[in-house]
C-alpha positions as CSV (number, residue, x, y, z in Angstrom):
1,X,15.3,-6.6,2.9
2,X,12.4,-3.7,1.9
3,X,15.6,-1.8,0.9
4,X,16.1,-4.3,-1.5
5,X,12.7,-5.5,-2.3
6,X,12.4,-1.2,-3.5
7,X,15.3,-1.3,-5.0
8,X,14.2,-3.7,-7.5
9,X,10.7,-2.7,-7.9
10,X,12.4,0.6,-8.9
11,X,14.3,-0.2,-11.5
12,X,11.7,-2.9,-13.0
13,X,9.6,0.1,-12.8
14,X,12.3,2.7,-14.5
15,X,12.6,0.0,-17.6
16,X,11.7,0.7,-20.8
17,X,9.6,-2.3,-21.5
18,X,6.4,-3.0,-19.5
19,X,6.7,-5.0,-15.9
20,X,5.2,-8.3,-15.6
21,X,3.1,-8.1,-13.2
22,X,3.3,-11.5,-11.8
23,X,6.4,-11.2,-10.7
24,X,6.2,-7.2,-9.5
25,X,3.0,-8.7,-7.5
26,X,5.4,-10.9,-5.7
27,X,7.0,-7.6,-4.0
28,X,4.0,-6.5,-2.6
29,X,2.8,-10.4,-1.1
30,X,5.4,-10.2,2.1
31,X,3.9,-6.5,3.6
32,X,1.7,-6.7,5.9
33,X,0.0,-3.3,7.2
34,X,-2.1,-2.7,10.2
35,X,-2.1,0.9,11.4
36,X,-4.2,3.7,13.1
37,X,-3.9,7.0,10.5
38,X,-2.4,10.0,12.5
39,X,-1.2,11.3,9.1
40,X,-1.6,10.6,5.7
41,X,0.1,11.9,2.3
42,X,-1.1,9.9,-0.6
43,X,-0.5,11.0,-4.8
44,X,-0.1,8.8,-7.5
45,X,3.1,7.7,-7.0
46,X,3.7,7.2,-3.2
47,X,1.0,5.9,0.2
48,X,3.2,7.4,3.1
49,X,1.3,6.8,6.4
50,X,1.9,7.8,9.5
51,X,0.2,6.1,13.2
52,X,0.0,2.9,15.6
53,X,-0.5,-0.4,15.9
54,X,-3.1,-0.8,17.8
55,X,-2.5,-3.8,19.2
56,X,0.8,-2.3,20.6
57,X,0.3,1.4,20.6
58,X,3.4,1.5,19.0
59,X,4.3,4.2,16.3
60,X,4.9,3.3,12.7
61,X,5.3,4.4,9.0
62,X,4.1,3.1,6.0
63,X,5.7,4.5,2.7
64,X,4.7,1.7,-0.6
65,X,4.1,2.9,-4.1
66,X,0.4,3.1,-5.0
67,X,-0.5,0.9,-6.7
68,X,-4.1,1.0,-5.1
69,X,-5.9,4.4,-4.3
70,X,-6.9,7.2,-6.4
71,X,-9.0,9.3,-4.2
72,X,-6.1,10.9,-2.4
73,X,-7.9,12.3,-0.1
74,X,-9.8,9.2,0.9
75,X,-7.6,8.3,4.0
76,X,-8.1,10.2,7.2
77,X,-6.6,10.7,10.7
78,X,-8.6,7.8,12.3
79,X,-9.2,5.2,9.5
80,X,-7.4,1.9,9.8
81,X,-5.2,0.8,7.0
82,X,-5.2,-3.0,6.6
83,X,-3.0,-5.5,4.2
84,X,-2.5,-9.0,5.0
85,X,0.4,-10.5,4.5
86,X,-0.1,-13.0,0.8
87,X,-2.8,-10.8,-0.1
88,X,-2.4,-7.3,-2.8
89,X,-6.1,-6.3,-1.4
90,X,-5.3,-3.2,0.1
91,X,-8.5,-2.3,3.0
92,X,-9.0,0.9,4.2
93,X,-11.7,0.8,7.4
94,X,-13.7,3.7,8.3
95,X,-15.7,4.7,11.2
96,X,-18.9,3.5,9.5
97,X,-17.8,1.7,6.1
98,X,-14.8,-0.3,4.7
99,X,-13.4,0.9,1.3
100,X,-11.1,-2.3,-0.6
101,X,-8.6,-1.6,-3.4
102,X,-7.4,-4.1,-5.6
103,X,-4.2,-3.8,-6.8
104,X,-3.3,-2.5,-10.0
105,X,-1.1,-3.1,-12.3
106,X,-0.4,-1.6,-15.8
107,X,-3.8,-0.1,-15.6
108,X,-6.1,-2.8,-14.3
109,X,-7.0,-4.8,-11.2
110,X,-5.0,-7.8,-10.3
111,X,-5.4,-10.6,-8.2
């Protein structure tokens, strides 16, 4: 299904014309992220995060195209990377602050 889901986003994003962004948003609704940082590689296209749940101490990925950070070095080994499931916020919790991206799209925030 993400297979698919990328697949389109891709090629919607590989067109000649401008995406609408109400229905690219609808791409990025179903993830939901909740993950310790052990690794991090973020640039302007790709967020590829690497860590646990830590709920379940159990190791997982992350790779998403950003459509949120522009500090790429803003995400360290430690920080908690949170996105609800419905929502495009995209959190990123420190060890004494919380740092929330909107989503972007064609250049602007979206909600």
């Amino acid at each position: 299904m993400k297979v698919f889901v990328f697949l389109s986003l891709l090629s919607l994003l590989c067109s000649c014309r401008e995406p609408d962004c109400n229905i690219l948003k609808k791409a990025y609704y179903p993830d939901e992220y909740y993950l310790i940082v052990e690794e991090s590689s973020i640039d302007n296209s790709w967020i590829e995060i690497r860590g646990y749940v830590p709920i379940t101490h159990e190791k997982s990925n992350i790779r998403v195209h950003n459509n949120w950070i522009d500090d790429y070095n803003e995400v360290e080994m430690g920080d908690t990377i949170i996105k609800r499931e419905g929502n495009l916020e995209l959190a990123v919790h420190k060890k004494d602050t919380i740092i929330r991206h909107d989503w972007y799209c064609r250049g602007k925030p979206y909600k």
